[in-house]
N, C-alpha and C positions, 0 to 999 in steps of 0.2 A: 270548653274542651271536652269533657262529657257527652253531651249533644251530638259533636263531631264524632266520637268513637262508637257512641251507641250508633248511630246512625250510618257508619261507615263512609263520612265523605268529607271532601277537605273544607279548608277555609274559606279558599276565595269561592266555591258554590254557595257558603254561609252568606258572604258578602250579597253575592249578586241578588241573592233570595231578596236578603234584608232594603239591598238597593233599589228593588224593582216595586217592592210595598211600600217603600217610600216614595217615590216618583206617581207609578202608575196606582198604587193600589191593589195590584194583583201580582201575582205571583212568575214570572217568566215561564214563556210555551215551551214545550219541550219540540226542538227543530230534527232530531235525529231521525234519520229515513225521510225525509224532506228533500234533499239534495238528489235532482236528475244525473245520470250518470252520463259522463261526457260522452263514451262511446256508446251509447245506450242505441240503438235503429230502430228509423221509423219504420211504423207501421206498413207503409211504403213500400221498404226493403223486405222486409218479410214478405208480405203480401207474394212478391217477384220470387223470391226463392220456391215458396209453397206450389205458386203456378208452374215455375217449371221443371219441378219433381211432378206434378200432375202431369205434367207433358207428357212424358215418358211410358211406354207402354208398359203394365204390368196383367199380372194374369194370377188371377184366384188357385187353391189347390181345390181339386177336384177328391182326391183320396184321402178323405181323414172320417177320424172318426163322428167329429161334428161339424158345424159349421164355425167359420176365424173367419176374422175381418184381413189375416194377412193373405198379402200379394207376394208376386213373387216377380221380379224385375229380367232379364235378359244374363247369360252366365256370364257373361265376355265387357259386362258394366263392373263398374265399384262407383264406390263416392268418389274418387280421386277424379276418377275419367268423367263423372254427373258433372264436377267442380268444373272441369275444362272446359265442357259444354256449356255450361251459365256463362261463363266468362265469352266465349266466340259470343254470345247473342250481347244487345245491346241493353246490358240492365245493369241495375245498383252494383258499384262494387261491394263485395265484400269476400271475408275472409275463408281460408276452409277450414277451418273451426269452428265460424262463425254457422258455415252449409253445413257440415258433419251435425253441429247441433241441431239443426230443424227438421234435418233426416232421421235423427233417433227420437227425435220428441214430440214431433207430429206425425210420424209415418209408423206403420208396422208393415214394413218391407223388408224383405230379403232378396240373393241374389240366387238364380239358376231354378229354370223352370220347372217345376216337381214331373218328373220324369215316370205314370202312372199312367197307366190305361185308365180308359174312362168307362161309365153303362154302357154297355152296347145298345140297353131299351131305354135305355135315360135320352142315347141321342137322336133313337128313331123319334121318339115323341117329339123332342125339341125339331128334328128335323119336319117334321110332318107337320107340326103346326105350324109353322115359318111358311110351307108352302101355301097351306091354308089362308093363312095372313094375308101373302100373297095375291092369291086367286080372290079375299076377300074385296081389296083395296080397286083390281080392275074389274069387275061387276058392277057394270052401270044399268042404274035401274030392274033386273030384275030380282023382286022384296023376296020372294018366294026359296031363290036360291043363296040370298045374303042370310035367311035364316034356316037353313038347312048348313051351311057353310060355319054359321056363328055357333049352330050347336053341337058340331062333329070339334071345333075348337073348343068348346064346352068340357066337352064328353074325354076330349086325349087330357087334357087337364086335370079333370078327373083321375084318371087311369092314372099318371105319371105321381100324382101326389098320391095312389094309394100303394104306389109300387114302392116312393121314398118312405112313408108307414114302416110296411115291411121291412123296409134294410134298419128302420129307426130300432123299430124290436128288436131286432138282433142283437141293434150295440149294447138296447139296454139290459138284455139279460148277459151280457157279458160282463158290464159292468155290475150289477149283481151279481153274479157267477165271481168275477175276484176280490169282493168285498167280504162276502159268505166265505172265502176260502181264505182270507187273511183272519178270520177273525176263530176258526173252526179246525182244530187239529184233525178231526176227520174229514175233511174235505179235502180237495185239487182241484183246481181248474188250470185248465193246460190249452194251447194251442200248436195246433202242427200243421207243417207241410214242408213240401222240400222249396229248397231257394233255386235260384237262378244255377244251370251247368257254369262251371268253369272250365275253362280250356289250358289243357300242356302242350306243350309250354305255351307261355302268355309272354309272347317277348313281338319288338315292334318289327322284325325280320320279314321283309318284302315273301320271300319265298318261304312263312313257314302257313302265309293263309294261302296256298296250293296246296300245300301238303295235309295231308291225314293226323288230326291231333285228338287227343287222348281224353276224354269226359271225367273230369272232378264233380262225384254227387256230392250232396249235404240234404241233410232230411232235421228240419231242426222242431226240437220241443218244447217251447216257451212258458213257463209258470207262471201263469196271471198275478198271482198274490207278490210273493216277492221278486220278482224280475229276472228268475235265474234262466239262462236256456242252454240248453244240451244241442250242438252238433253231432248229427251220426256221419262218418265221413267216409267215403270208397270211392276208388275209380270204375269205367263200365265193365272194367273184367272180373269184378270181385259179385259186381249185378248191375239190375237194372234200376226202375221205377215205377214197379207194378205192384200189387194188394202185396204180394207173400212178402216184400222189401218191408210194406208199411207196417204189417203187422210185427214182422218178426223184430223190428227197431221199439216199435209201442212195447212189445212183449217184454226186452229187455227191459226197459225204462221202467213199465209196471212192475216188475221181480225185481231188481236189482237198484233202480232210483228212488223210485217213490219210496217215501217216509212210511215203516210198517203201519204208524198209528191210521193212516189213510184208508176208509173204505168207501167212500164217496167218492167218484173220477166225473168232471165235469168235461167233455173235449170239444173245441173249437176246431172246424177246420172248413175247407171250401167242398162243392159240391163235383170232384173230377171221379169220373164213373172208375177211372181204369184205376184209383190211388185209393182213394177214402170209401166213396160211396158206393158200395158194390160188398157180397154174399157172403165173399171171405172176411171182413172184414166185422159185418153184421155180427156172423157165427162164430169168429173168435172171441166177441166181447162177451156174448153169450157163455163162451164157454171160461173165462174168466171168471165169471160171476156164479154158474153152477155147479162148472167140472171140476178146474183150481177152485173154488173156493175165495178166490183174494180178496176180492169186493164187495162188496153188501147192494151196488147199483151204479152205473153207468149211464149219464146223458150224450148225447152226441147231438150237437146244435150246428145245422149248414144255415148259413147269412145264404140273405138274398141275393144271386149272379151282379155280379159289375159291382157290390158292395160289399165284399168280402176282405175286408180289413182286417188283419191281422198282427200281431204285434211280431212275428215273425218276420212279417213286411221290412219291420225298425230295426229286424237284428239285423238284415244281410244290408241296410244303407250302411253300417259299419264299417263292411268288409271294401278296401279298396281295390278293387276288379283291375285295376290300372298297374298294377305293381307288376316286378319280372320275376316272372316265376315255371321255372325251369323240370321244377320235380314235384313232386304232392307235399314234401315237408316245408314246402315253399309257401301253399296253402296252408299247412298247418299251424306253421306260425304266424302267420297274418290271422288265422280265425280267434289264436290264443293272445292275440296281443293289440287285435282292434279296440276291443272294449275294456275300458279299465273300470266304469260305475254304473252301477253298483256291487256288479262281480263280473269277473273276467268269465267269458265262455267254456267252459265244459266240451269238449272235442272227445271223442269218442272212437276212435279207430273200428271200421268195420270189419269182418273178414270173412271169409265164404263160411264159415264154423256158425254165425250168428244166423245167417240169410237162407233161411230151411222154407222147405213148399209148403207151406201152410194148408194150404188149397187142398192137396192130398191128403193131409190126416184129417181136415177138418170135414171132406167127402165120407170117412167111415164112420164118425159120430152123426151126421146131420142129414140134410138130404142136398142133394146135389144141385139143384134146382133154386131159387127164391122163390117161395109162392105168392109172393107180392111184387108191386111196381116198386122198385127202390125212386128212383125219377123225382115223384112229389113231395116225397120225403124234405121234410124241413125239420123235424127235432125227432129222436130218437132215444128212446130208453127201455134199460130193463135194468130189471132189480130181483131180487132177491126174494120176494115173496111170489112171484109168478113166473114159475121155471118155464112155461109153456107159452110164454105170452113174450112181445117185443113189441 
């Protein structure tokens, strides 16, 4: 009885131990996990389920920040409808539990085609080497022009992966850029731009897309480090979507949001001549940095056209565009209540009081003119030790 207690186990295991060294001389196999399981499917049936989830057309995203192996399947599918489909063809039964599962544990699919523009030079290349290909395949026998043909496919190849280079830099000083800013009480990294117009009313009324409706802006500031972002909000009577809008929204955020211990400002945003990248906007940061005084140094990073990813992009998928909304506090509360993690959106009410011509006061400090191309521009800095320099 000892034995049994030390050991934690009953009797008749005692028995059988002692039975089986008597008979065979060895001790009994342990059979547990041995036993196939009845409903267990053959290889067979899998096999069928996998091919005709393969069947199915899906489509890569095009707009991310790197490359994922997910697809993205048709909007107007689900699993339930895939299940129907197996079922009309002539294959293994089985269960939709049984298809749910092979769908989550061998697929990285989702549904509803990511809705993003793509390179505009991303698809000339791809388009123009296709022709290429093309013209190579009917060229019979002349060697001369299959190797002028093979090296112009050569040559756009080239071109095409050092243009994806470029967009790659971009990401990765961004990701730098909010790594440095999570870890660095003087630092920000921040990105901006405005999101999509919204339309008043947004209601499904045959007769109100005749009529003349009313432009909801949003100009949004996204914090790389901890994922907070600030909407600025106005309709088009209060302004528009030109430099003195951009500035004078950046201007509040810089005085009145940003963290005082901040003198580092890192800015992401895309390269639109009439918003961001343009003289006003140059010579405010400038004068941020020399005339205010607030900053010690300022970068401003444009990503390469057609790869301009922005986390900005992620807040407005939030916002449901599809809702009925009658007035602007209609917007307001869909912008305050789309996101709950990791902090709820910062809405900002704009008014003509905030939206000052910047343009105008910033002509009697500077010269009126750029005396450079802004265009080529790809990174942007000034700081604090070279008041004369940008």
């Amino acid at each position: 009885m000892a034995i049994l207690s030390m050991h934690g186990i009953g009797k008749k295991r005692l028995e059988n131990i002692q039975k089986s060294l008597k008979m065979k001389g060895v001790a009994p196999r342990d059979k547990r996990g041995t036993n196939v399981k009845k409903h267990s499917k053959s290889e067979k049936t899998i096999h069928a389920v996998v091919t005709h989830i393969n069947l199915l057309k899906s489509r890569p995203s095009h707009y991310s920040t790197k490359k994922t192996s997910k697809k993205y399947l048709p909007e107007e599918l689900n699993v339930k409808k895939m299940y129907g489909l197996y079922k009309e063809q002539n294959n293994p039964p089985v269960s939709h539990e049984f298809y749910r599962k092979i769908f989550n544990t061998r697929f990285n699919l989702s549904f509803g085609y990511p809705r993003s523009d793509t390179c505009s030079e991303c698809d000339q290349f791809l388009a123009n080497i296709k022709v290429l290909e093309i013209k190579l395949k009917t060229e019979n026998g002349n060697e001369e022009e299959k190797k002028r043909t093979e090296a112009e496919i050569q040559k756009l190849g080239v071109l095409n992966r050092v243009h994806k280079a470029k967009a790659e830099k971009c990401y990765e000083k961004k990701r730098v850029s909010r790594q440095y800013a999570s870890t660095k009480d003087d630092t920000e990294a921040i990105a901006m731009d405005f999101q999509k117009n919204l339309s008043l009313p947004n209601v499904t009324t045959n007769d109100v897309y005749y009529k003349r409706q009313l432009t909801f802006i949003s100009f949004n500031i996204h914090e790389l480090a901890c994922n907070n972002a600030i909407f600025y909000i106005y309709n088009e009577t209060i302004g528009g979507k030109g430099a003195n809008e951009v500035v004078s929204m950046l201007n509040d955020y810089i005085f009145t949001k940003l963290k005082p211990s901040v003198l580092h400002l890192n800015i992401f945003c895309d390269s639109c001549a009439g918003q961001n990248k343009n003289f006003t906007v140059f010579r405010y940061l400038h004068y941020v940095v020399h005339v205010a005084k607030r900053l010690s140094s300022v970068t401003v990073i444009f990503p390469v056209r057609g790869h301009s990813y922005l986390q900005c992009n992620r807040d407005m998928s939030f916002v449901n565009q599809k809702i009925r909304a009658e007035l602007p506090r209609d917007w307001v509360t869909e912008l305050k209540t789309c996101r709950q993690k990791p902090t709820r959106f910062v809405v900002h009410d704009v008014d003509q009081t905030m939206l000052r011509k910047w343009s105008g006061y910033l002509d009697e400090i500077y010269k009126k003119k750029s005396p450079f191309a802004s265009r080529p521009i790809r990174e942007l800095r000034i700081t604090l030790n070279h008041p004369r320099l940008i």
